[in-house]
C-alpha positions in Angstrom: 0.0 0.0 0.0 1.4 3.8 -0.9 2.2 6.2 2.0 -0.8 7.7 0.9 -3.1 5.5 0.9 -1.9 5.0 4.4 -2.1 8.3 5.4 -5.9 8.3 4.2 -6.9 5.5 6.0 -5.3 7.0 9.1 -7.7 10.3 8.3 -10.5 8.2 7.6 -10.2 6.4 10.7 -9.4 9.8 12.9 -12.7 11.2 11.0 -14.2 7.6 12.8 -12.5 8.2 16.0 -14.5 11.6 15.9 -17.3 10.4 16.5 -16.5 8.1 19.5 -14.3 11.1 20.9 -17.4 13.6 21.1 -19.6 11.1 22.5 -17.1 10.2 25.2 -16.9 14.2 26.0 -20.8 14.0 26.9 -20.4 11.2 29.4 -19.9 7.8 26.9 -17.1 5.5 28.6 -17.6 2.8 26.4 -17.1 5.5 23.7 -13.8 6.4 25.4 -12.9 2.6 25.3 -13.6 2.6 21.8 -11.7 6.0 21.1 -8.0 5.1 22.9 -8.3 1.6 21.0 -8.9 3.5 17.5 -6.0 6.0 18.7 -3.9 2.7 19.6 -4.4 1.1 15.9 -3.6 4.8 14.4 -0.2 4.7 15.9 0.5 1.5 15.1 -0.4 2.8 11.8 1.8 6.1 11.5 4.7 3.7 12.6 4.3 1.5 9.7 4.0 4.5 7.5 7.2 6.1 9.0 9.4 2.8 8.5 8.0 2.6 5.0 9.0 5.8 4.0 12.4 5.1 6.1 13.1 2.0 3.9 12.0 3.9 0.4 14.5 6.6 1.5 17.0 3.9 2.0 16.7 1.9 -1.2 16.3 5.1 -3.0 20.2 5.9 -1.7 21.4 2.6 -2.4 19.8 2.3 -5.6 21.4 5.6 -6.7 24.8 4.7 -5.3 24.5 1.8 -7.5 23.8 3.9 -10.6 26.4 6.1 -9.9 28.7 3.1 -9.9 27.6 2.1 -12.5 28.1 5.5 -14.4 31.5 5.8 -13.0 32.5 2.4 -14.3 31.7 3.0 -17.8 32.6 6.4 -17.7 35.9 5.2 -17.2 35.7 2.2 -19.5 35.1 4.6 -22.4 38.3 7.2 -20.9 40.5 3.8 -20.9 39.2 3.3 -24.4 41.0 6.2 -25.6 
């Protein structure tokens, strides 16, 4: 799943929490119950999108490292052919 897509579900599920958190204000604990649980599952899921993005970052710099490499290799495969 894309960090966004993530990040949506975590809104969508805040825009649920919502609900639960207004009618634990008027007096609701099984509301409250209901509202640190959905809060629980939403931090679970901003950790998951925080190692995600940690591990694109990651294979993003090895990937480029690679390529420049790569480049510097044949860059100076064609100097040596001169």
């Amino acid at each position: 799943m894309s960090v966004e897509a993530n990040v949506q579900k975590m809104i969508d599920d805040l825009n649920s929490a919502l609900v639960d958190a207004v009618k634990h204000d008027k007096g609701n604990s099984a509301a409250g119950t209901r509202g640190r649980k959905a809060m629980q599952a939403i931090k679970a899921d901003a950790q998951g999108v925080r190692k995600q993005v940690q591990n694109d970052k990651n294979n993003w710099v090895k990937n480029n490292s690679l390529l420049d490499s790569n480049i510097h290799s044949s860059a100076l495969e064609w100097i040596r052919s001169y």
